[in-house]
N, C-alpha and C positions, 0 to 999 in steps of 0.2 A: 588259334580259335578252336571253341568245341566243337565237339560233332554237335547236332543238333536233331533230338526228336522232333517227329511234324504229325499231328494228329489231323483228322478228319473235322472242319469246324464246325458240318452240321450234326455233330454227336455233341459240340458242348454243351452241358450241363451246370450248374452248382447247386452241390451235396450241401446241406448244413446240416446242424443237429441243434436240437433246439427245446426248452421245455414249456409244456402247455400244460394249464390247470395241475402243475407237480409233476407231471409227468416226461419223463426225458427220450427223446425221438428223433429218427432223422426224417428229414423234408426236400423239394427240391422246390428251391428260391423260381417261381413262375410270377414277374412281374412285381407288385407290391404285395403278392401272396406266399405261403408256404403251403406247399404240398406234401404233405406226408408221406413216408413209405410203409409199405405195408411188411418190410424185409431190410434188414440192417443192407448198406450198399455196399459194404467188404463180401457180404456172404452174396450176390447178384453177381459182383464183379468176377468172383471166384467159378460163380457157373454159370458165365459167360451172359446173363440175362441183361437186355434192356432195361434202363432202369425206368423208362419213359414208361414202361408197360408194368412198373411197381409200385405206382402213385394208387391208393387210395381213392376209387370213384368219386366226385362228387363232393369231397371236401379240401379246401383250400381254404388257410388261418389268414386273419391279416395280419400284417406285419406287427403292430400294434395290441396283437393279440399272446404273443409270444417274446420269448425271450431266446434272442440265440445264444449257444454255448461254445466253446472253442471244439471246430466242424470234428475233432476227431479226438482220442483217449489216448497217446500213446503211452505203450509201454517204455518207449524211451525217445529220447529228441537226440539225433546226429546231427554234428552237424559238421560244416567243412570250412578252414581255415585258409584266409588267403584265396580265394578261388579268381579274383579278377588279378591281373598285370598291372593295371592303372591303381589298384588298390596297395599292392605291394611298393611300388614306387612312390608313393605319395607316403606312406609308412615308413621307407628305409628300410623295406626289408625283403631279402632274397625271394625270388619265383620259386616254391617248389619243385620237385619233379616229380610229386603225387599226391594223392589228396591229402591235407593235412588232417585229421580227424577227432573230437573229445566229444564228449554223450555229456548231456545232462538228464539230470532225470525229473520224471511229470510232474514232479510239485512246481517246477521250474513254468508251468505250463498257467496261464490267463486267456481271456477271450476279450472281442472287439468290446468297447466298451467300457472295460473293465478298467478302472486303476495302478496303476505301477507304483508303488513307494517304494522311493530311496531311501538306502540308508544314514543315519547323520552322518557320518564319516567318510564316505564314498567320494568318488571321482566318475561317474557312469556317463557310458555313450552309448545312442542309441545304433543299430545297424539292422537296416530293414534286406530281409532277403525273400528269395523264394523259394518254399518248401518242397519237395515230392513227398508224395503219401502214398505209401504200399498201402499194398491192397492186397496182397499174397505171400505166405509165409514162402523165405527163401533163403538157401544157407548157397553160396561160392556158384552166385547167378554169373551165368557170362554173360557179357556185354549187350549182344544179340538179344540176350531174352529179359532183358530190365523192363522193358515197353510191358510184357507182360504182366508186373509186379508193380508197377505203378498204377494206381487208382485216378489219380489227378493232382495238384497242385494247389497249393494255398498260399498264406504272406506269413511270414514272422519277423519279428522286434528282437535280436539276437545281442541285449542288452549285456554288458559288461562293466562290472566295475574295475578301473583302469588302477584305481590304489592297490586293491588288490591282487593284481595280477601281477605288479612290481612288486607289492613284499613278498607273491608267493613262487617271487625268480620265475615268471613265466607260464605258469602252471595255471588253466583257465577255471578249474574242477569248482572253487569256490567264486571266483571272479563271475563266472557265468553261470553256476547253480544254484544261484540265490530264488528262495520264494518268489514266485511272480513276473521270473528274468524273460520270461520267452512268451510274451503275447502272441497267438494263431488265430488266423479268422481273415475274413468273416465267414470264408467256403470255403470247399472243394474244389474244383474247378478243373471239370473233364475238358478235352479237346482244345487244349493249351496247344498252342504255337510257339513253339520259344524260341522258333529262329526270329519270329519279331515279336517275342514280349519284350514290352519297357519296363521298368521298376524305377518308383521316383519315392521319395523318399522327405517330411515335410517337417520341419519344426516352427510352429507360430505359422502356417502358412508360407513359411520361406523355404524353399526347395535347398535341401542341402547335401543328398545323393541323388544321384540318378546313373540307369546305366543299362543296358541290355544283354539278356539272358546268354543270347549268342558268343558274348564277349568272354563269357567264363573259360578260366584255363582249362578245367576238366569238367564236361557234361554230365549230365545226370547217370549216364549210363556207364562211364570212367566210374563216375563216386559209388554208386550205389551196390556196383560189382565188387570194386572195391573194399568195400565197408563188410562186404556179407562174403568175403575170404575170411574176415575176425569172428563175426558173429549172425547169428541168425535173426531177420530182418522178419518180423512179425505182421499182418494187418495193423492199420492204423499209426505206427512208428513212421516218425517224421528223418527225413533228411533235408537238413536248414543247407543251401548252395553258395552262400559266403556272402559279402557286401560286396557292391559298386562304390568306389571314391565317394568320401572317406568317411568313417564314422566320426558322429557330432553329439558333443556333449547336450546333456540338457540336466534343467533342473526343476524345482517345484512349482508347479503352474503352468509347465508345457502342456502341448496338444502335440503329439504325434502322430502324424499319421502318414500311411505305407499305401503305395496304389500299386494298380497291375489291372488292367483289361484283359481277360474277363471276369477274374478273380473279384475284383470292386475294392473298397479300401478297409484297413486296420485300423481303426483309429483307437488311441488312448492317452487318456491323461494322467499327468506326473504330480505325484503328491510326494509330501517330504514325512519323512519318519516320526511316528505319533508319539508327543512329546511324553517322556516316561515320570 
């Protein structure tokens, strides 16, 4: 089992970012409202500030007023391969003994909401995980100091087409870097407990993963130290923490949708590739 980070629950928050009247901002989800900030929440987290105390006096959007966007920009989506036991086994395939690692990059990136199209050709499965989102640039962090480089947590749809991945002998780079593969959202989600977050996972309403954070072979803290031995881990850059048994195909006309308290849900629907 991971180690497991444990946050303070009365600092939780959720970050969104969100656009209003054309204008693109972050907010912090207060009920059926959005609360603005008056200061991007990387550059707050960076100098140590409350974000409670960055809210904009006196205005709060309604929900209905706004549109939200996928909560963060990154410069790139990590993510990690294999991370649950019960995942690998149900796959056929060997436990690691570190984190397995491929990047895709932000075009790869949509928000709650938003549409997935498949390709006519494809074989695609959905797999709902949970993010960490730096919040501090950091190059060969150790283990101890990840808690500081993480901003909070989000959901992602860590979609693969499976055809592709067989013709390309394994190789995820195209299987998983397709336009529009990796739905994020709907937040950010400060003072995460991940020794009891669940993640469930939904097609048509039918529960088809589910699993908890705790359960992962390598913690956030393994991967994230990990990953920033290769490269240097930026504000905003995502690392996706693998699926729970197993990923499930779907096709044209799906509803997906990803949950996590306190995060709230991912949802998107599946459309099939526009006839040419």
């Amino acid at each position: 089992m991971a180690a497991m980070s444990r946050a303070s629950p009365d600092r939780a928050m959720r970050i969104v970012r969100f656009r209003y009247l054309g204008r693109r901002r972050y907010g912090l989800l207060d009920g059926d409202g959005v609360r603005p900030l008056s200061t991007s929440p990387f550059r707050a987290f960076q100098q140590g500030r409350d974000l409670a105390g960055c809210v904009e006096d006196g205005v709060v959007f309604g929900r209905d007023e706004v549109v939200l966007l996928p909560p963060c920009e990154p410069g790139k989506y990590v993510g990690i391969g294999i991370n649950y036991r019960a995942t690998a086994e149900a796959l056929g395939m060997a436990v690691p003994d570190e984190p397995v690692v491929y990047v895709r990059p932000p075009s790869c990136i949509i928000g709650d909401g938003d549409r997935i199209v498949l390709p006519a050709d494809g074989d695609v499965v959905c797999e709902g995980e949970l993010a960490a989102v730096i919040g501090r640039r950091g190059r060969d962090v150790a283990e101890g100091d990840v808690a500081a480089h993480v901003i909070g947590y989000t959901l992602t749809n860590d979609l693969m087409d499976v055809a592709r991945f067989h013709k390309d002998k394994g190789n995820p780079s195209l299987a998983k870097g397709r336009d529009g593969f990796a739905p994020l959202g709907p937040c950010i989600a400060t003072g995460l407990d991940l020794a009891t977050a669940e993640l469930v996972t939904s097609v048509n309403g039918e529960r088809v993963q589910a699993g908890f954070a705790r359960d992962m072979l390598f913690g956030v803290e393994r991967c994230v130290s990990h990953i920033s031995r290769f490269m240097t881990l930026e504000p905003g850059d995502v690392v996706a923490l693998g699926c729970p048994p197993t990923p499930a195909r779907i096709a044209p006309g799906d509803r997906i949708e990803i949950g996590c308290a306190p995060i709230g849900t991912l949802a998107n629907e599946v459309a099939g590739a526009p006839r040419t």
